[in-house]
C-alpha positions in Angstrom: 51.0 161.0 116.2 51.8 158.6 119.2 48.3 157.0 120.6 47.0 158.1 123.9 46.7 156.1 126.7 43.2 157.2 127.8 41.6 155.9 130.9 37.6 154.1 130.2 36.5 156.4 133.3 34.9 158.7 131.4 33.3 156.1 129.2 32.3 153.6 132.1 30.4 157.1 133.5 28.4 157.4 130.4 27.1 153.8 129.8 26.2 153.5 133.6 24.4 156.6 133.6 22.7 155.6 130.8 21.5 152.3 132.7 19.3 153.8 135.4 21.0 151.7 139.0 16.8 150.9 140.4 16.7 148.8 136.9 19.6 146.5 138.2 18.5 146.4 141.9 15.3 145.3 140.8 16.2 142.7 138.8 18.7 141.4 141.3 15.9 141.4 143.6 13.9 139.7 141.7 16.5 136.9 141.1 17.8 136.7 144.5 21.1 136.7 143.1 22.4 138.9 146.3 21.9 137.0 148.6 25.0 135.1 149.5 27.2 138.0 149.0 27.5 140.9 151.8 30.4 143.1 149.9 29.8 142.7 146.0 26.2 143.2 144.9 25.0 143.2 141.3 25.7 146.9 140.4 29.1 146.3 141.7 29.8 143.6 139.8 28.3 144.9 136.3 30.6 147.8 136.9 33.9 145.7 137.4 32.4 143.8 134.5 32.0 147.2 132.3 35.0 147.9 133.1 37.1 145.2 131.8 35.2 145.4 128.6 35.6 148.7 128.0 39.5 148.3 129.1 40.0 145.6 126.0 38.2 147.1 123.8 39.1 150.9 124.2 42.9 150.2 122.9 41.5 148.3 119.5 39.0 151.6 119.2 41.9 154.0 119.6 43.8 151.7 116.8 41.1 151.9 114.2 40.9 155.5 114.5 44.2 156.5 114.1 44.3 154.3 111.1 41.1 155.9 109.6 41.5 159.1 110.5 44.1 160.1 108.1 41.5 158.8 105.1 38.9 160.5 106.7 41.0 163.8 107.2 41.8 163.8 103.5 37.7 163.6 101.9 
């Protein structure tokens, strides 16, 4: 079976929903750490950030399950 080159959209999607967006204003508020920039603001940036995570990390996930899954397929 040839691996799948799957986007982190979907993933991205879930751990942002899962980090309510008034949480990171708030802090960033609280820090000031928005106010030099006028285009990138914090949520912005934790998403960009998010994303190259999840972009490295997704291919080594995808690896280590089609290793294991034939293991787990047979039990």
């Amino acid at each position: 079976m040839q691996p799948r080159k799957l986007s982190g959209h979907p993933i991205i999607r879930r751990l942002l929903s899962s980090l309510p967006r008034e949480i990171v204003d708030k802090a960033s508020e609280t820090v000031q750490s928005d106010r030099y920039y006028k285009t990138m603001d914090a949520w912005k940036q934790l998403v960009f950030m998010l994303y190259g995570v999840v972009d490295i990390l997704l291919p080594v996930a995808n690896q280590h399950f089609l290793e294991v899954l034939p293991f787990t397929v047979l039990f």
